[in-house]
N, C-alpha and C positions, 0 to 999 in steps of 0.2 A: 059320600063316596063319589059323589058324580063329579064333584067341583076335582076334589084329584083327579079324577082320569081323563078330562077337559085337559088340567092343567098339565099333565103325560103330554099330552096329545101337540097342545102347542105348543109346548118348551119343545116337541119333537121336529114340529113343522117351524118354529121359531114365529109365532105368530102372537098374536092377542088372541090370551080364551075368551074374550068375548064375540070374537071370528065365526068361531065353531060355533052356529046354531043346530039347533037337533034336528031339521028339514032339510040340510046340507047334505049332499051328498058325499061320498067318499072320493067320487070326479068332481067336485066342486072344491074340495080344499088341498087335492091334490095328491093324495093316497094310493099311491100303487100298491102291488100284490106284495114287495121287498118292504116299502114304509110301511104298512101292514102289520108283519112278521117282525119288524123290529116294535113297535110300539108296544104287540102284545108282550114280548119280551121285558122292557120298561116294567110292562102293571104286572106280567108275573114276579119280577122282582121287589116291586114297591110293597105290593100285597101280599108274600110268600105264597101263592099259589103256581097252579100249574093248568093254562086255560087252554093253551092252543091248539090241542087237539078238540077240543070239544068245542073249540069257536068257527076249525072247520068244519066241522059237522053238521052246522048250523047257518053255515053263508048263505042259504037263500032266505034266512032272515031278516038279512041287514039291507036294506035299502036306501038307511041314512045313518048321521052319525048319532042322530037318538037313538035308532033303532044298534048299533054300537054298543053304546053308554050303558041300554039295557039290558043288554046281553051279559056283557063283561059284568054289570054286579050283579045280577042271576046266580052267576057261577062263578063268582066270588063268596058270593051268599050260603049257596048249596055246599062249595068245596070244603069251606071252614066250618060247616057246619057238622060236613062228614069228619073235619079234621076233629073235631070238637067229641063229637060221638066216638072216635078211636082213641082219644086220649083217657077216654072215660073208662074203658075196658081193661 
């Protein structure tokens, strides 16, 4: 999951995902608060989830783009998880 959402990320920024280290900051590769917002948009559609509220709720987590990467499949993990447990019902 990590290598897709690297590969999101700089097909977004038009980059090499080899670019994107996970010690990189969000100022470092050049990620305003709008590239942001659209990226998450990107992986809610790639992944059929629904993160972005609960990714703001969470920014003083991110301090890089690993700390990103783990966020985002956390609650990729958890979302489909719940999805998973509703369909069961």
């Amino acid at each position: 999951m990590k290598k897709q959402i690297i590969d999101i990320i700089a097909e977004y920024l038009d980059v090499n995902p080899d670019e994107l280290l996970d010690y990189k900051t969000l100022v470092d590769v050049n990620i305003d608060s709008l590239d942001f917002a659209e990226i998450m948009f990107e992986i809610e559609e790639k992944f059929d989830v629904e993160i972005m509220f609960e990714m703001q709720s969470h920014k003083n987590e991110i301090g890089n783009l690993g700390d990103v990467v783990r966020l985002i499949e956390t609650l990729i993990v958890k979302q489909k998880a719940s999805q998973s447990a509703d369909d069961g019902e």
